[in-house]
DOMAR-622492 format. One record per residue (C-alpha): x, y, z; residue in one letter; residue number from 1. Coordinates in steps of 0.2 Angstrom, whole numbers. Layout:
! residues N
REC      xx      yy      zz   resn   resi
REC       X       Y       Z      A    NUM
...
//
This chain:
! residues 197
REC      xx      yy      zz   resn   resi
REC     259     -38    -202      X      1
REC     269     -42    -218      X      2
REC     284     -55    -213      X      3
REC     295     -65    -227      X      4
REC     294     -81    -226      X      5
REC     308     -96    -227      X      6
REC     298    -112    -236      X      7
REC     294    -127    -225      X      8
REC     309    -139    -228      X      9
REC     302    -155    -238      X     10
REC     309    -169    -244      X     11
REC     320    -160    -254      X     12
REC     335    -150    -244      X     13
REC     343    -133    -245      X     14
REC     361    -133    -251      X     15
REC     373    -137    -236      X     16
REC     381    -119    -236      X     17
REC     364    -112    -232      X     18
REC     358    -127    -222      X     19
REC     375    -123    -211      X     20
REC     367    -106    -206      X     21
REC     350    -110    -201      X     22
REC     357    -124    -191      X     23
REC     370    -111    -183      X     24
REC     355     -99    -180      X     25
REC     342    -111    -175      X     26
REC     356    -118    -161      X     27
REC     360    -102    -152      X     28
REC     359     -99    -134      X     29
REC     357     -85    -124      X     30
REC     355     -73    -135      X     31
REC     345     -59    -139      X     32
REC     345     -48    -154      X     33
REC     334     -33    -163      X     34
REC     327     -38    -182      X     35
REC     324     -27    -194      X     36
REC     314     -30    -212      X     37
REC     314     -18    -225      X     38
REC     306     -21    -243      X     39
REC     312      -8    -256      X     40
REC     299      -9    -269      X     41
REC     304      -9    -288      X     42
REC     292       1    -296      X     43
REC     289      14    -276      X     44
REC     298      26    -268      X     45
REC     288      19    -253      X     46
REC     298       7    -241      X     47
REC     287      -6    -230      X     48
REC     299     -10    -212      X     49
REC     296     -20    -199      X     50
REC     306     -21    -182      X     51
REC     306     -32    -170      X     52
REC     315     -41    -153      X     53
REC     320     -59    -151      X     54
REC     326     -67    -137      X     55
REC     334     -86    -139      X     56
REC     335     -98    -123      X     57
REC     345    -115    -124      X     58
REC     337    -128    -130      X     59
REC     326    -119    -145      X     60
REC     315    -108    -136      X     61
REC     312     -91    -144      X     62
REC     303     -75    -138      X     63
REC     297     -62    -152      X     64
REC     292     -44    -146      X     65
REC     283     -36    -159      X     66
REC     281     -19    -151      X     67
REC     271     -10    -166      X     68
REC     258     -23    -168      X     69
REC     255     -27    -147      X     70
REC     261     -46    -151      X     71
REC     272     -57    -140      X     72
REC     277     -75    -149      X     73
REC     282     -88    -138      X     74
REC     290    -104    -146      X     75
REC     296    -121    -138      X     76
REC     299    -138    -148      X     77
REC     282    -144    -149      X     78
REC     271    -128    -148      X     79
REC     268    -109    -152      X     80
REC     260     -96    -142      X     81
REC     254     -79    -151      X     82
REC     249     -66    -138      X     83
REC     239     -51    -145      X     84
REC     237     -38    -134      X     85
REC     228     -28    -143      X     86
REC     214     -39    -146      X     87
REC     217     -47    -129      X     88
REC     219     -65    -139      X     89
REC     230     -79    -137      X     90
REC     232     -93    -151      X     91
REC     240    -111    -146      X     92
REC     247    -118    -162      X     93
REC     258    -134    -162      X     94
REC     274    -127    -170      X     95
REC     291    -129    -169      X     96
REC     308    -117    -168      X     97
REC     311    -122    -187      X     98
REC     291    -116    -192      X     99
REC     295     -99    -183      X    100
REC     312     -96    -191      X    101
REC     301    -102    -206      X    102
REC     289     -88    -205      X    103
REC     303     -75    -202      X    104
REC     316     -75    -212      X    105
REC     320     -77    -232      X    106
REC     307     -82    -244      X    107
REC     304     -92    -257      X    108
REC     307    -112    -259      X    109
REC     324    -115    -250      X    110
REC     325    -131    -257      X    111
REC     327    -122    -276      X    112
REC     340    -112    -272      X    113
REC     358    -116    -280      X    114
REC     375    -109    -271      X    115
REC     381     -96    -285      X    116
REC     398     -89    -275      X    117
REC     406     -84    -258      X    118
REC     413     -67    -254      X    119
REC     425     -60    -242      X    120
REC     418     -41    -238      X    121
REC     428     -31    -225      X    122
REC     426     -31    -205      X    123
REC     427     -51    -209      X    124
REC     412     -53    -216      X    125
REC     408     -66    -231      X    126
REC     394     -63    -243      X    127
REC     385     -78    -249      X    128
REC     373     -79    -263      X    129
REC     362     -91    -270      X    130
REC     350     -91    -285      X    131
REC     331    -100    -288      X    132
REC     334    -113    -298      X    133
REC     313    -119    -299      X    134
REC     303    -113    -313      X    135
REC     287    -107    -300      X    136
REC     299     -97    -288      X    137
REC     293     -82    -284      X    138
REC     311     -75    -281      X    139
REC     328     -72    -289      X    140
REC     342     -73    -278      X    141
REC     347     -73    -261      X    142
REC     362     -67    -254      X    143
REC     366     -69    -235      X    144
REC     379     -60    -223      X    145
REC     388     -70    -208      X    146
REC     402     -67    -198      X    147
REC     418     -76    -194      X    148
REC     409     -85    -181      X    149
REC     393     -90    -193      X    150
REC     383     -76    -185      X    151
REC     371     -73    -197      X    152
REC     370     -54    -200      X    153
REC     362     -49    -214      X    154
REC     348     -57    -226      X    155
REC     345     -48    -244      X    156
REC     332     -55    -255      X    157
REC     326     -51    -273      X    158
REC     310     -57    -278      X    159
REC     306     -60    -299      X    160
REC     298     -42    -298      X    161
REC     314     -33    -294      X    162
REC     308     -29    -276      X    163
REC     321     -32    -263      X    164
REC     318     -37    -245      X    165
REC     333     -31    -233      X    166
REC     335     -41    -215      X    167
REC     348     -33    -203      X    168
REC     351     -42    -188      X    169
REC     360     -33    -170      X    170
REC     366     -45    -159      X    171
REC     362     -37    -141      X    172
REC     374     -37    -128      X    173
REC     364     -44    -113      X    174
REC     354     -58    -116      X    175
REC     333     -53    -110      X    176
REC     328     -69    -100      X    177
REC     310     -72    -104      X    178
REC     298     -85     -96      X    179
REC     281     -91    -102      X    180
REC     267     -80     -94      X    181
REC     255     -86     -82      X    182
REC     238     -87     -94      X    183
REC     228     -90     -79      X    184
REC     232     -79     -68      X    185
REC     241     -62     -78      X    186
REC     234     -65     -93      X    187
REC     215     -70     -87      X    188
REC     202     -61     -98      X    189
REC     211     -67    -114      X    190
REC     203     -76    -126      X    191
REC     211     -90    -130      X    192
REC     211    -101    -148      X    193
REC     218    -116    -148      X    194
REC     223    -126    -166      X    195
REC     235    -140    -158      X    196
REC     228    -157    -165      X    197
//
């Protein structure tokens, strides 16, 4: 399983235009949405996707459904639960709503990135990009796609190699309630890993 990454934020901070945005996302409520992750490789005709469900209940608490790979992620403020169903595994790590989105989206040292320009595109959307300013970054530009409402959209990425990761986002309709599951009774014969301090 191949996801793009948004850097752990540090002392350091992103620009406020793009710390607006993950701060809009990371607040949602009752919403659920499809994600879909595409990486156009420079030097391939071959495309690597990824698609996946997420579900957001008030107060921070996320559900991922990744139906090709069997997993379910569960995250609350102070923990994160990976359920392989495949493998029948479950892994307890203490991880918080910011360390998921961390894992999921962008890439590269957010921290590095400069605001370049904004853009009004049609349907009232606004295109903002952003360039790597570090001399280590691994990537070259980000650009990102919200709504008039800050609904983050789209996520298009270039890395110093050329390739360029696409993130589409559809909001759903109807929000997909979700619960933890019972580990001890529906989910007994799992083994269970647990790296919490």
């Amino acid at each position: 399983m191949q996801l793009i990454l948004i850097s752990q934020m540090s002392a350091a901070t992103p620009p406020k235009k793009l710390t607006h945005i993950i701060d809009h996302f990371m607040n949602m409520e009752a919403t659920s949405l499809e994600v879909q992750q595409v990486i156009e490789w420079r030097f391939s005709s071959n495309r690597d996707s990824i698609n996946f469900r997420m579900d957001v209940k008030a107060g921070r608490n996320f559900h991922l459904t990744l139906a090709s790979f069997g997993m379910e992620i569960y995250v609350t403020e102070a923990e994160m639960m990976t359920i392989n169903h495949l493998r029948q595994q479950i892994l307890y790590e203490a991880a918080s709503p910011h360390a998921l989105i961390n894992q999921l989206f962008v890439g590269g040292d957010l921290n590095d990135a400069r605001f370049k320009n904004e853009k009004r595109l049609e349907s009232d959307l606004r295109q903002l990009d952003f360039e790597f300013a570090g001399d280590f970054s691994d990537w070259e530009s980000l650009s990102v796609i919200v709504d008039d409402l800050d609904d983050l959209k789209k996520i298009i990425l270039i890395d110093y190699d050329g390739n360029k990761y696409l993130i589409t986002l559809k909001y759903m309709n109807e929000f997909d309630n979700f619960s933890l599951p019972d580990i001890q009774q529906d989910l007994i014969h799992y083994q269970i890993s647990d790296l919490r301090p």
